[in-house]
N, C-alpha and C positions, 0 to 999 in steps of 0.2 A: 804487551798489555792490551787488552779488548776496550773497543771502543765507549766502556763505561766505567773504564780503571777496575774494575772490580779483576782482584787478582785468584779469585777461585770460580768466576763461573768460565764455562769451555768458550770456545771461536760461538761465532753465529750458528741461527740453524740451518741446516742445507736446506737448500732451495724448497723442494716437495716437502719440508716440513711445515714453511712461510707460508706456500700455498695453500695447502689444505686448511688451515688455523685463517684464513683472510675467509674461504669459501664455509667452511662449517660453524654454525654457531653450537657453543660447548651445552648449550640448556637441551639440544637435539638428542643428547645421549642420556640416557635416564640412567640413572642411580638410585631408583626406590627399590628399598630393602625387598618389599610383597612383590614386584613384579619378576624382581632378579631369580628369587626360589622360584616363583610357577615355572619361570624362563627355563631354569635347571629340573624341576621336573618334567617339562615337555618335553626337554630333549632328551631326558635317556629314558622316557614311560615310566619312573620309580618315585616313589615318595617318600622311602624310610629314610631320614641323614644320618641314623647309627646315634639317635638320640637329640635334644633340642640343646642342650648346654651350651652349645656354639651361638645361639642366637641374641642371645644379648652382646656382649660385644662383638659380632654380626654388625647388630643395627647402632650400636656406637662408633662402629667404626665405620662405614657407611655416611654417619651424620656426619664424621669428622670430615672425610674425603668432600661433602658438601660446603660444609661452613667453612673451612680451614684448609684445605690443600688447594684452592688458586689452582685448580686444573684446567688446563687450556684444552681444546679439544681431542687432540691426541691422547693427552692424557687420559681424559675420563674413557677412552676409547679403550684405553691399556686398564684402569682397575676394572670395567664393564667386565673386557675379557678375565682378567684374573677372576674375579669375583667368580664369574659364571664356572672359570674351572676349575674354583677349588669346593665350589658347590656340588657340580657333575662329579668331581669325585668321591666328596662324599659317599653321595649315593650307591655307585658303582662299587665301590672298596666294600658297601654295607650288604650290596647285593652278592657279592662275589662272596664274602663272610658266608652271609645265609646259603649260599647254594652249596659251599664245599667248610663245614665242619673243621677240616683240618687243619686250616690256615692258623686257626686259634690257638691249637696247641702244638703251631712253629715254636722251637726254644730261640730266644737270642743268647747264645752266651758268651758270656768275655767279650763283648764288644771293645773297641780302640776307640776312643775321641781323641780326638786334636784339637786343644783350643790354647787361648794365648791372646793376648791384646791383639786387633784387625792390624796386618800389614807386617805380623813379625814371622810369615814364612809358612804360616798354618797351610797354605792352599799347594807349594811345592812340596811341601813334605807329604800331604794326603796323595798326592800323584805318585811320588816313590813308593807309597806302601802300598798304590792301586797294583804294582807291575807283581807284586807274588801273587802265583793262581792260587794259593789256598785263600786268600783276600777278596773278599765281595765289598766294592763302594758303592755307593748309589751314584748314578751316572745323569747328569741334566732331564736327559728325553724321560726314561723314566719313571720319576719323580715328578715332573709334568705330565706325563700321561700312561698312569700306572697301571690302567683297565683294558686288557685283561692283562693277568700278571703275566710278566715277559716269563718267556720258554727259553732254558739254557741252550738248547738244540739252535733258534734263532735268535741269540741274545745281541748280536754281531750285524744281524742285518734287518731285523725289525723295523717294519713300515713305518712306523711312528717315528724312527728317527732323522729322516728328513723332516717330518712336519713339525718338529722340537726345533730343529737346526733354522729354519727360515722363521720360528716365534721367535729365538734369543737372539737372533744377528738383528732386528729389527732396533735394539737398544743399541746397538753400534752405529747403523742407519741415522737416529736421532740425534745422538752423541757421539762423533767417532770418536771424539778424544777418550771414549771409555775404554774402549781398547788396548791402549796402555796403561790402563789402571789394572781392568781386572779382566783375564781372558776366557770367552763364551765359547759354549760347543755344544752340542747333544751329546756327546762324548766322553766330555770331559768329566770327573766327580764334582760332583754340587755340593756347597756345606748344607747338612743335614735340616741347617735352620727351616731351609725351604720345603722340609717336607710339613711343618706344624701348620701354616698359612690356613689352611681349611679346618682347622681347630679354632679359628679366629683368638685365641691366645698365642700371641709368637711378634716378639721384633721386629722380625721381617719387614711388618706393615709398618712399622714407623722409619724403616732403612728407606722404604720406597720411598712414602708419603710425609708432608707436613701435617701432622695427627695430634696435635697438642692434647686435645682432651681426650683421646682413644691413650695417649701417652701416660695420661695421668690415671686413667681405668688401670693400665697394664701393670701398673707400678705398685698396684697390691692387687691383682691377681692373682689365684692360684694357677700357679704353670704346672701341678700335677698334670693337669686337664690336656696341655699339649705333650707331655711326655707318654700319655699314655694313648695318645693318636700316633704320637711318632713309635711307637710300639708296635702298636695294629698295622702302621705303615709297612713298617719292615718284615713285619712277618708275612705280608702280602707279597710283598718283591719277592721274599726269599724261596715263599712256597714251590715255586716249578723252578727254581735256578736260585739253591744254595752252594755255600760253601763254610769252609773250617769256622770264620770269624767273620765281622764286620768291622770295617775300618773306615771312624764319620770323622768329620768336624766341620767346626761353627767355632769364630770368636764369641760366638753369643752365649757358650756355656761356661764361658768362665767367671760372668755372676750369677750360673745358674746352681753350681755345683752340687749342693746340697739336694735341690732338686733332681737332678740326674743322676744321683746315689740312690734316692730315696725310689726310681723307675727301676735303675740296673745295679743295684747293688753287687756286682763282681766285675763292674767297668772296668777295664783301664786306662788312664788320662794321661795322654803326652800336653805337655803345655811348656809353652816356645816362649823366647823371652829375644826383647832386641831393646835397644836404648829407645824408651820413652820418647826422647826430644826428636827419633825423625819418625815416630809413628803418630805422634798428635797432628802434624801437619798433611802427612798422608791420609788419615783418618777422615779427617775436616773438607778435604779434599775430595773424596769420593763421596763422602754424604752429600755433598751438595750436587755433583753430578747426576747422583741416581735421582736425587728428587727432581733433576733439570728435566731429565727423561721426562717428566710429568707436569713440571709446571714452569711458567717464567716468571715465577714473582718467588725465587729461593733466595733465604735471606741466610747466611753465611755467621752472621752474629748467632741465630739461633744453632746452628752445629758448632760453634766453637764452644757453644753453653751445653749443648749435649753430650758432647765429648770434650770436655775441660780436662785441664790437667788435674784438675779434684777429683771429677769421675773418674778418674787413671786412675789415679792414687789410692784410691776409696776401693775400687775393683781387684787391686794388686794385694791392698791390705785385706778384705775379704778371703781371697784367695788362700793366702798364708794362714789366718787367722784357723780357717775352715782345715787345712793339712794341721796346722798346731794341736787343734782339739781330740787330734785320735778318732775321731770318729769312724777313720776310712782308714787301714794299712796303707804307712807309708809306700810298699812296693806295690802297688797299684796306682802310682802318679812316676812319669819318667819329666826329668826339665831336660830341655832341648835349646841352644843356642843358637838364635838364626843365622852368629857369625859362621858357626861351625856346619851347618846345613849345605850352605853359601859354600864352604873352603872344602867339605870332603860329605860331597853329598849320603855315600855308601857306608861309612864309618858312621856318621850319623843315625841310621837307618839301621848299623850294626848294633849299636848302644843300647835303643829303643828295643831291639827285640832280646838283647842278651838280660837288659830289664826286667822285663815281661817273659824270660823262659819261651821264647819261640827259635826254632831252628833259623840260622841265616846260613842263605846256601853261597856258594862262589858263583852259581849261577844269577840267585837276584841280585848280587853285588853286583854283577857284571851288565845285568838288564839299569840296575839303576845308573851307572857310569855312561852308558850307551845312552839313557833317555838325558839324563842333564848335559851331553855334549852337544846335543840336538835339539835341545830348546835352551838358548844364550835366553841373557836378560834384556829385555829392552827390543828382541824381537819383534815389534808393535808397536814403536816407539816410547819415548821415554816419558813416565808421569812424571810431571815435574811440579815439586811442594818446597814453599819455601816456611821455616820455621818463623823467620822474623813478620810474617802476616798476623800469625797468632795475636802481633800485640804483646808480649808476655817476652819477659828477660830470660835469659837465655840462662844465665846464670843462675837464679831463684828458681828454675823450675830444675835446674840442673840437681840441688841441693834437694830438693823436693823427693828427688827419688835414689838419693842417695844412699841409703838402706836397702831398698830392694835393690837396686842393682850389687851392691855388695852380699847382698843373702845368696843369687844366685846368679853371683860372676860374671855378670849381663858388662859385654865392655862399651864404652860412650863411641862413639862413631864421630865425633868433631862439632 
């Protein structure tokens, strides 16, 4: 237990965290909306963003990072940076559009999503279906720094991916205990959520930040607006280094669905299912980490409120409701058990594709065998979530989801 009982926030901060937060005062770091764009236009000479639609919740979410996320120096130092790069990108992405025509009429087609409640396997199963070459993921570096679009020839050894590699390890620096949560790389696949950020419509900002009122903007937003930047996004990447498909995911699309029908209409959607009762406490658990990265006033009642077992419930029921109505061909969604991911990673991965009508060779069986024998769990040490924090009966919440786990075979973990 840390020395304020609180059983969700991490150890102390490491020394050169304490220091810096004693020596810099946080009001030194600006966060005005007008200076942050001139800021992004001086550095790359461009001023088109590829239109203004992004500037209002821009400058609400912005006000929120001021009034409401308790950001301690580091922190604002971390949105400064994001802000300014998902600004520079804009531009860059708008400029690269204008000079090469062809990017626009990149096709995406048949894309794969992966979604699924946070914590039920979404992020191993996207790395199994990274290892078939006909499979293009988005990869951390990037997705962070997409300008100019990566060249297949050097996709492997691109400059920018050291300078990705030392921005993400920085959240490890801060928080080691993130480490065992959720594993960083430039390398590694990113869930797609993180390409919308510079749409200023996306989650993402309320994963990072305490955003109460940017939270309640986003909550009748139209999220067209970020599907069709994460659109643009991708056809950007793909243009000098395609391949057969794309293969994303984000838990965050799985209250988005209907939205992401209405982007790719020929999608295909894996979505992972694990018992409820140990992904609410996992859940609760990392939300409050990431926002630790940014601030020391994270209050743990308000993630238990964001991610309640109602939100669950409410998410899961959507979910079904949305496959019930026929809207979308049932064979365009595969359900995936994180038991069976977990117990025979390749046979999993066989399923998915005999679903979806793609070839599964003996060779990616055997790349996928090779890679889960070589990354165990817990490598990074162990996240450790305890259910009875929640507060909440273990049994009423058991009964809660008693339906969906019986609809799709999801087995209780104890």
């Amino acid at each position: 237990m840390h020395e304020n009982d609180d059983p969700w926030q991490p150890g102390p901060r490491p020394a050169w965290v304490r220091s810096l937060h004693a020596a810099v005062d946080p009001r030194w770091i600006s966060l005005n909306a007008d200076e942050l764009l001139d800021s992004a236009r001086r550095e790359t000479g461009l001023d088109d963003f590829g239109g203004d639609e992004f500037l209002t919740p821009y400058r609400i979410f912005l006000r929120a990072c001021e009034d409401e996320a308790k950001l301690h120096a580091l922190g604002r130092m971390l949105v400064r940076g994001d802000v300014l790069t998902w600004l520079t990108n804009r531009l860059r992405l708008t400029d690269a559009r204008r000079h090469d025509p062809a990017i626009a009429a990149q096709r995406i087609e048949r894309p794969i999503f992966i979604t699924g409640l946070p914590r039920t396997g979404t992020t191993i199963l996207h790395e199994l279906l990274m290892l078939d070459p006909t499979s293009r993921v988005p990869l951390h570096w990037e997705v962070r720094l997409p300008c100019p679009a990566p060249e297949a020839a050097s996709y492997a050894s691109d400059a920018r991916i050291a300078r990705a590699e030392e921005e993400l390890q920085l959240w490890n620096h801060i928080v080691p205990e993130y480490r065992a949560m959720h594993e960083l790389g430039a390398r590694i696949p990113v869930e797609d959520i993180q390409i919308t950020p510079p749409s200023f419509v996306s989650d993402e900002l309320m994963g990072r930040h305490i955003v109460p009122s940017y939270a309640a903007w986003y909550a009748s937003a139209d999220k067209s607006v970020a599907f069709a930047f994460h659109r643009r996004f991708l056809q950007h990447l793909q243009s000098r280094h395609a391949r057969a498909r794309w293969v994303l995911k984000s838990p965050s699309w799985l209250g988005l669905l209907p939205v992401l029908f209405g982007e790719y209409p020929d999608a295909r959607v894996v979505i992972t299912h694990r018992d409820p009762l140990k992904v609410l406490p996992s859940v609760v658990s990392i939300l409050y980490s990431t926002a630790f990265v940014r601030s020391d006033a994270v209050d743990a009642e308000m993630f238990k409120g964001w991610f309640s077992p109602e939100t669950c419930r409410a998410l899961l029921d959507a979910m079904g409701a949305f496959r019930d109505s026929g809207a979308i061909p049932q064979n365009q969604f595969c359900d995936v058990l994180y038991a069976n991911v977990v117990r025979d990673p390749a046979r999993a991965v066989e399923q998915i594709y005999a679903r979806f009508g793609l070839p599964f060779t003996p060779e990616l069986a055997a790349r996928i065998r090779d890679y889960a024998a070589a990354k165990p769990r817990g490598k990074h040490g162990t996240h450790k979530y305890d259910f009875a924090a929640l507060g909440r009966s273990a049994g009423e919440e058991r009964e809660r989801f008693r339906t969906y786990q019986e609809r799709f075979g999801v087995p209780s973990e104890g």
